[in-house]
ROZAVO-195457 format. One record per residue (C-alpha): residue number from 1; x, y, z; residue in one letter. Coordinates in steps of 0.5 Angstrom, whole numbers, plus 2048, in hexadecimal, padded with zeros to 3 digits. Example, Ala and Ser with C-alpha at 12.3 -4.5 7.8 and 13.67 -1.06 7.14 Angstrom:
2
<seq: 1 | east: 819 | north: 7F7 | up: 810 | type: a>
<seq: 2 | east: 81B | north: 7FE | up: 80E | type: s>
END
This chain:
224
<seq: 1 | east: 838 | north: 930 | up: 8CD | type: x>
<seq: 2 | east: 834 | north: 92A | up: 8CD | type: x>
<seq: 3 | east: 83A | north: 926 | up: 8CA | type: x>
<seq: 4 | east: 842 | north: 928 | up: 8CB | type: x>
<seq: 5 | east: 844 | north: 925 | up: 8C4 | type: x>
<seq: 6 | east: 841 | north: 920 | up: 8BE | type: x>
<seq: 7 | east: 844 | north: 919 | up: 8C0 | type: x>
<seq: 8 | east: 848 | north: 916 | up: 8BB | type: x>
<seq: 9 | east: 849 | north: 90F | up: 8B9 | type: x>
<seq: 10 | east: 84C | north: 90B | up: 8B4 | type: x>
<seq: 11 | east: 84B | north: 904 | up: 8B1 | type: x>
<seq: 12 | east: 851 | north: 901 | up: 8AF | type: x>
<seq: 13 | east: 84E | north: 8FB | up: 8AC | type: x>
<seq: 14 | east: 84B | north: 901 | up: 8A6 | type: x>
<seq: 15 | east: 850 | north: 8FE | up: 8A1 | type: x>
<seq: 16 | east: 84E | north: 8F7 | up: 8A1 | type: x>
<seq: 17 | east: 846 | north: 8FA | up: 89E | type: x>
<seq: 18 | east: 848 | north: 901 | up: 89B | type: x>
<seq: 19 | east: 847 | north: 900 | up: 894 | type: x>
<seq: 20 | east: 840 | north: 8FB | up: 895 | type: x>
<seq: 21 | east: 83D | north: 900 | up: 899 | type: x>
<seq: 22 | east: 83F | north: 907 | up: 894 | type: x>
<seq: 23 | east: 83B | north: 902 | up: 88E | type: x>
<seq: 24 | east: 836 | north: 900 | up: 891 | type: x>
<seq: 25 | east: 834 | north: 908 | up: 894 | type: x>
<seq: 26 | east: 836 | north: 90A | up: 88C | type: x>
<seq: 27 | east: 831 | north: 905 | up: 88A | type: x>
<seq: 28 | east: 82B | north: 908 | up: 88F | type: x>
<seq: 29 | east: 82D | north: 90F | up: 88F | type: x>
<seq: 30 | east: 829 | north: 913 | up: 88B | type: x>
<seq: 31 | east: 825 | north: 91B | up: 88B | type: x>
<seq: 32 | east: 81E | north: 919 | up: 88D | type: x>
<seq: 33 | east: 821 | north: 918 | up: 895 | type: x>
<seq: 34 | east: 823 | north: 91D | up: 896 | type: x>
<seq: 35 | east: 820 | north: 923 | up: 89B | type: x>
<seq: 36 | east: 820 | north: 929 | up: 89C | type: x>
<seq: 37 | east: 827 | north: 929 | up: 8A1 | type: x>
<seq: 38 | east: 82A | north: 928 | up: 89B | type: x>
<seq: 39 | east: 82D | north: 92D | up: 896 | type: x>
<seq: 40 | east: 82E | north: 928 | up: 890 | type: x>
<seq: 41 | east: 831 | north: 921 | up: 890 | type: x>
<seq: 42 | east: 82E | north: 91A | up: 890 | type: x>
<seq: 43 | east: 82B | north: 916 | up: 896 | type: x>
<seq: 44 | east: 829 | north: 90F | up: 897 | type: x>
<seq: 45 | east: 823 | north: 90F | up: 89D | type: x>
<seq: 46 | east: 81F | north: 90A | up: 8A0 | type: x>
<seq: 47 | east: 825 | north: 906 | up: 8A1 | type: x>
<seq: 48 | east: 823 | north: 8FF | up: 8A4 | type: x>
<seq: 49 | east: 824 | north: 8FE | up: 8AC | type: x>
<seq: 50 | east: 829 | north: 8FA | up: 8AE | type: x>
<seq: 51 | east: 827 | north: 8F2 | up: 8AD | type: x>
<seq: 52 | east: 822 | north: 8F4 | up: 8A8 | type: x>
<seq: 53 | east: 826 | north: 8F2 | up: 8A2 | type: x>
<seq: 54 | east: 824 | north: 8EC | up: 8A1 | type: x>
<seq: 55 | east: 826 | north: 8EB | up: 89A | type: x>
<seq: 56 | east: 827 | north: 8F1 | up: 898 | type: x>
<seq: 57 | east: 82F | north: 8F0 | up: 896 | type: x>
<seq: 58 | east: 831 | north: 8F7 | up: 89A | type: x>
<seq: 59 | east: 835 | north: 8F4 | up: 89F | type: x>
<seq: 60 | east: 83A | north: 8F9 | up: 89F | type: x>
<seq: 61 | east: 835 | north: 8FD | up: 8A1 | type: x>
<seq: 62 | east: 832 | north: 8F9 | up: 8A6 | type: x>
<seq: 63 | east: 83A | north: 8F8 | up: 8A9 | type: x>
<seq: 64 | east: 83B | north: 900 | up: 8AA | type: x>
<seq: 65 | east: 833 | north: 900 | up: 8AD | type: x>
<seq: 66 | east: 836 | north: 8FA | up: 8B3 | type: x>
<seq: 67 | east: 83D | north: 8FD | up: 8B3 | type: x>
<seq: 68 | east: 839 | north: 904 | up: 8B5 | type: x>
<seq: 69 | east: 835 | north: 901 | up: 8BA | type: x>
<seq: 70 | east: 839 | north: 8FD | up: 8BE | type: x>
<seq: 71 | east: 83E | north: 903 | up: 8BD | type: x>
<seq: 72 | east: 83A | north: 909 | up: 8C0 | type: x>
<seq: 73 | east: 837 | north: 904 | up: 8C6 | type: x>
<seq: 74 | east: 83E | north: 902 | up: 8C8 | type: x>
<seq: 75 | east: 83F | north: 90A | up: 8C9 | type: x>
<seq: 76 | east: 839 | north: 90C | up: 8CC | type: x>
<seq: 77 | east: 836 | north: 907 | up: 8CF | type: x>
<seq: 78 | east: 83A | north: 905 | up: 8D6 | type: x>
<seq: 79 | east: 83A | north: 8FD | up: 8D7 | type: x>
<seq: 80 | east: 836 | north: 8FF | up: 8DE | type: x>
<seq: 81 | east: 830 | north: 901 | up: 8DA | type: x>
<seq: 82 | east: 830 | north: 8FD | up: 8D4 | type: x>
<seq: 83 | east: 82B | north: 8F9 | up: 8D7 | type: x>
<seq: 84 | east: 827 | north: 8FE | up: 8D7 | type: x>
<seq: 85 | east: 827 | north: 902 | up: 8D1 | type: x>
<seq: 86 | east: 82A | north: 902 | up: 8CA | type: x>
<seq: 87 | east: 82B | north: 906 | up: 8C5 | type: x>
<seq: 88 | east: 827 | north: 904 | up: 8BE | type: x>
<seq: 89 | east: 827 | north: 907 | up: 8B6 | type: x>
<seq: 90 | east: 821 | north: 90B | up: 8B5 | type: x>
<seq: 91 | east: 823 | north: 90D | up: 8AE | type: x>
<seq: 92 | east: 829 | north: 90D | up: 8AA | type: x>
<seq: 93 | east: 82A | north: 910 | up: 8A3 | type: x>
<seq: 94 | east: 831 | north: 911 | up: 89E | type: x>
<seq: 95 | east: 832 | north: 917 | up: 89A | type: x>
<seq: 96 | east: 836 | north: 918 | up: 894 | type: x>
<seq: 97 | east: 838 | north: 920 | up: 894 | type: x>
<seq: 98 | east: 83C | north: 920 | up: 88C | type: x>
<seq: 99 | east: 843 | north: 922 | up: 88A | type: x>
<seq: 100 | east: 842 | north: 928 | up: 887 | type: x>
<seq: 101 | east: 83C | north: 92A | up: 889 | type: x>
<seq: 102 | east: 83D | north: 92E | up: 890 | type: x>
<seq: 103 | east: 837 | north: 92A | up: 893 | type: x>
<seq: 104 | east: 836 | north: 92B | up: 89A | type: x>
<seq: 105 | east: 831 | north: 92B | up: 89F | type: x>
<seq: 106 | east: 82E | north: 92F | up: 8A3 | type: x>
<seq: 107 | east: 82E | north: 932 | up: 8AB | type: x>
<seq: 108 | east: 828 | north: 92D | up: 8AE | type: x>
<seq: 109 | east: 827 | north: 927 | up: 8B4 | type: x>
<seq: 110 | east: 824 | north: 921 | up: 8B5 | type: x>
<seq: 111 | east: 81E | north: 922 | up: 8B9 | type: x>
<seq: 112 | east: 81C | north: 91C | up: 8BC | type: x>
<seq: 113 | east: 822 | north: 919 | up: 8BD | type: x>
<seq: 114 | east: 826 | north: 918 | up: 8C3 | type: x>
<seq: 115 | east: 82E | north: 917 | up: 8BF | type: x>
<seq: 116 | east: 82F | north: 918 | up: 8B7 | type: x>
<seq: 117 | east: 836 | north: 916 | up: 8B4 | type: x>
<seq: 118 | east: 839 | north: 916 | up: 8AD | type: x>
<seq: 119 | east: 83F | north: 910 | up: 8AB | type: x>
<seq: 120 | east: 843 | north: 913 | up: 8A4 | type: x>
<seq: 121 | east: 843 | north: 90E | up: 89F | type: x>
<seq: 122 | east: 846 | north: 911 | up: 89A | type: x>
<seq: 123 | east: 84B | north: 918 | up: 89B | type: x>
<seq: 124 | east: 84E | north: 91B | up: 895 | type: x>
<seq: 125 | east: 855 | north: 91D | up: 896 | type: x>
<seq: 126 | east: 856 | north: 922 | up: 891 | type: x>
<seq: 127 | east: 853 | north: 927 | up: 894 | type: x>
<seq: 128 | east: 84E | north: 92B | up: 898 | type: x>
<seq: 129 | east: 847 | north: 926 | up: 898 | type: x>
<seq: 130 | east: 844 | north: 929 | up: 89E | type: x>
<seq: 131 | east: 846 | north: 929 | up: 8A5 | type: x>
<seq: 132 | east: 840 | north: 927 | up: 8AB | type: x>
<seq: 133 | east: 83E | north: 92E | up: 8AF | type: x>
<seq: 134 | east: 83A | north: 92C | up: 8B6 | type: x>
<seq: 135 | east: 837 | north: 932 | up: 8BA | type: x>
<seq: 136 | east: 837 | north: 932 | up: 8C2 | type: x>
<seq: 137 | east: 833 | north: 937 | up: 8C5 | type: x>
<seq: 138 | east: 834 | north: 93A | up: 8CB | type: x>
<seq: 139 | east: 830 | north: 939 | up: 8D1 | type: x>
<seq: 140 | east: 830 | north: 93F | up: 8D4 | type: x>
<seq: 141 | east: 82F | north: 942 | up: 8CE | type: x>
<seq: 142 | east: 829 | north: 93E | up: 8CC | type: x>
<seq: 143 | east: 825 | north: 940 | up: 8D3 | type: x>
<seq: 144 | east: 827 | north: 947 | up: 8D3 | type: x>
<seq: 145 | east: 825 | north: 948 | up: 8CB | type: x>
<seq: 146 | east: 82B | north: 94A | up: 8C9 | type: x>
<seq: 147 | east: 82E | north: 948 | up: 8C1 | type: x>
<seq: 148 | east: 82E | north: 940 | up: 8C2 | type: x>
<seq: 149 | east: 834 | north: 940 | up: 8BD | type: x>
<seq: 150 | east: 83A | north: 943 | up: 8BB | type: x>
<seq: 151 | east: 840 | north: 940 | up: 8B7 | type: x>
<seq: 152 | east: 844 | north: 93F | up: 8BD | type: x>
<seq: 153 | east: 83E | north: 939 | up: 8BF | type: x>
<seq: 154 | east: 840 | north: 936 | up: 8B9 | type: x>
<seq: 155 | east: 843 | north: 92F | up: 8B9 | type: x>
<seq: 156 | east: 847 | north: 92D | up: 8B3 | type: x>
<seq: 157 | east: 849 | north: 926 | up: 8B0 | type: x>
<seq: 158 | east: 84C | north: 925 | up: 8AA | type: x>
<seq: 159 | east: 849 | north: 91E | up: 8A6 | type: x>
<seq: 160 | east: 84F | north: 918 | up: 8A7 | type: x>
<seq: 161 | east: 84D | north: 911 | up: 8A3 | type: x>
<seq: 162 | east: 84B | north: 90B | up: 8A8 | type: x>
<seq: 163 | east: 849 | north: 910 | up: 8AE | type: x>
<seq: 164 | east: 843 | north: 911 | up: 8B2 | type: x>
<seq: 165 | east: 840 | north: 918 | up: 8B6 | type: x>
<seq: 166 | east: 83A | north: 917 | up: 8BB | type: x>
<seq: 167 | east: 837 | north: 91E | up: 8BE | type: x>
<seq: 168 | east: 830 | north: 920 | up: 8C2 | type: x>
<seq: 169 | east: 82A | north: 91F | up: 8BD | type: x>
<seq: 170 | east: 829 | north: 926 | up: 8BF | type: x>
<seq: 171 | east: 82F | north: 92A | up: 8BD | type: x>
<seq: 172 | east: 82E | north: 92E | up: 8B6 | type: x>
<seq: 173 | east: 834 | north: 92B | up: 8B2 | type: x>
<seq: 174 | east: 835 | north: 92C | up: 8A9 | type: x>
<seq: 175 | east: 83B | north: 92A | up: 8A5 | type: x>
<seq: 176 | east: 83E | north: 92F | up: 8A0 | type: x>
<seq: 177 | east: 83D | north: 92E | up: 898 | type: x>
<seq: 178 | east: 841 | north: 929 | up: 895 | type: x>
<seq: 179 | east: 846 | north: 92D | up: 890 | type: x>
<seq: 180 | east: 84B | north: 927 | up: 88E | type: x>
<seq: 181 | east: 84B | north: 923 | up: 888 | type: x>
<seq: 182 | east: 848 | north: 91C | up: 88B | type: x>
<seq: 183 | east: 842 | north: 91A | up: 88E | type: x>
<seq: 184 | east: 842 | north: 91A | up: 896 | type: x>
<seq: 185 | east: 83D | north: 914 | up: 89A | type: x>
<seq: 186 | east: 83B | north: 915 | up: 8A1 | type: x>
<seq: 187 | east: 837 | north: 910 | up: 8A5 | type: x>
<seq: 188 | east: 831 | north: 914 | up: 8AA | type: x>
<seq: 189 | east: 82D | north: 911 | up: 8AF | type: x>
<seq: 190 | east: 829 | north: 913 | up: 8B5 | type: x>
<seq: 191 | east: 828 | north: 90F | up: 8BB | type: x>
<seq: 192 | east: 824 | north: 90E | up: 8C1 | type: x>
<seq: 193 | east: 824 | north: 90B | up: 8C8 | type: x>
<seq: 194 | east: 820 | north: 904 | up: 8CA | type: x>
<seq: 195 | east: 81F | north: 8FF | up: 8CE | type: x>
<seq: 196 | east: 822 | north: 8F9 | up: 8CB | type: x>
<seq: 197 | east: 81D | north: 8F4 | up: 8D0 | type: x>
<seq: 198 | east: 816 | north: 8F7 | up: 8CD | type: x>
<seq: 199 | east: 819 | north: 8FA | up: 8C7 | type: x>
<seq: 200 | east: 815 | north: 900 | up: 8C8 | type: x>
<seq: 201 | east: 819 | north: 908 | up: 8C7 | type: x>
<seq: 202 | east: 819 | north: 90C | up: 8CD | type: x>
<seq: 203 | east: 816 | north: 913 | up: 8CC | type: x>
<seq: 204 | east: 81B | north: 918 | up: 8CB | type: x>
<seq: 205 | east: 817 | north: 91E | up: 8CB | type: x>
<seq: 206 | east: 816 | north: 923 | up: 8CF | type: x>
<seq: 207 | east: 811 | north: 923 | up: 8D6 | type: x>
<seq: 208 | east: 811 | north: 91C | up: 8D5 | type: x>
<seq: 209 | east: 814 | north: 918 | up: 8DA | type: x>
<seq: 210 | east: 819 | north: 912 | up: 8D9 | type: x>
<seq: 211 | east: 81D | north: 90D | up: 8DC | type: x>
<seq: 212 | east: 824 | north: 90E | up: 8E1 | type: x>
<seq: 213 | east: 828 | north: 90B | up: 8DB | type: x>
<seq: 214 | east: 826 | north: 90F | up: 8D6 | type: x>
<seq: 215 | east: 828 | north: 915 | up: 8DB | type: x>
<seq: 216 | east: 82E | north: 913 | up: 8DB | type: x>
<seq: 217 | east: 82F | north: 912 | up: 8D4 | type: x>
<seq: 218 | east: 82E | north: 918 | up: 8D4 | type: x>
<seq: 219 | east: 832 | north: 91B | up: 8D9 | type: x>
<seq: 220 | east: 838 | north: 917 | up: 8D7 | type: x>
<seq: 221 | east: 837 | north: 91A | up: 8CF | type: x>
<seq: 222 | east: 838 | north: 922 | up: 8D4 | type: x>
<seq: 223 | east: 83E | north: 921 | up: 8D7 | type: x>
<seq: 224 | east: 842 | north: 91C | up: 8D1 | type: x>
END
């Protein structure tokens, strides 16, 4: 397996900016973001970079964006090496699969990214509103041709409010329909190695040679 689970995280401060946040996704959230890993729902894409907000009144939503980084660098990233590499947000977008609706998203990955995640922003508690489904094929079976997944190679999570999920960019991961009475939010994003000295990305595609701290980084993620 390339990863041994989906690493989970919470943000016990979630309550404080809750209601802000779900306002301003609703507010933004509409049909014409939406892309083809979606079966349904609303989407608010193009979210602005962290400290690029200025004067834009979504500070909740730029509070999520920090909390989020500083999170997934404190996990991943060992004080030893965090001189050398960092983890940066590449790309980040909210999805809105509706109440009533069995919106879903489909089986896809994020090619060009090193780590994806997704952060619950609002959960239904009335029923089933589409737990998170996250594939490990086998190695073995990878190099030797075989079915690369069965449902025994599912890793299933169930939505909780306020938590956050990191996985491998790499793996095939969907979220079921929603088949409650509300709405449910989630918070997505792709993130990527970089040298917080030059600023520059360091290349993660294959052939191409990269540094000892992004080897690490990446042997760190096989073995956690």
């Amino acid at each position: 397996m390339l990863v041994s689970a989906v690493m989970k995280d919470r943000d016990s401060n979630y309550h404080e900016y809750r209601n802000k946040l779900i306002d301003e996704v609703i507010k933004n959230s509409d049909r014409s973001g939406v892309d083809k890993t979606s079966r349904g729902g609303l989407r608010f894409n193009d979210v602005p970079l962290f400290g690029k907000f200025g004067g834009l009144g979504l500070d909740s939503i730029e509070r999520l964006q920090g909390w989020v980084i500083s999170c997934v660098n404190d996990r991943f990233i060992s004080s030893s090496i965090s001189h050398l590499i960092s983890l940066r947000m590449a790309e980040n977008w909210f999805i809105v699969n509706r109440a009533n609706s069995g919106d879903w998203n489909v089986p896809h990955m994020h090619g060009g990214s090193f780590l994806s995640g997704v952060f619950y922003v609002k959960v239904p508690v009335d029923g089933d509103c589409g737990n998170l489904y996250v594939m490990e094929p086998s190695i073995s079976e990878l190099c030797s041709g075989g079915k690369l997944f069965s449902m025994s190679d599912l890793y299933e999570v169930s939505p909780v409010e306020g938590n956050l999920l990191t996985f491998h960019s790499s793996l095939v991961h969907f979220v079921g329909p929603n088949l409650s009475s509300s709405d449910r939010i989630s918070y997505s994003f792709n993130m990527v190695p970089f040298d917080p000295v030059t600023g520059c990305d360091y290349s993660i595609s294959s052939g191409v040679e990269i540094s000892s701290a992004v080897k690490e980084l990446l042997r760190g993620m096989r073995e956690g």
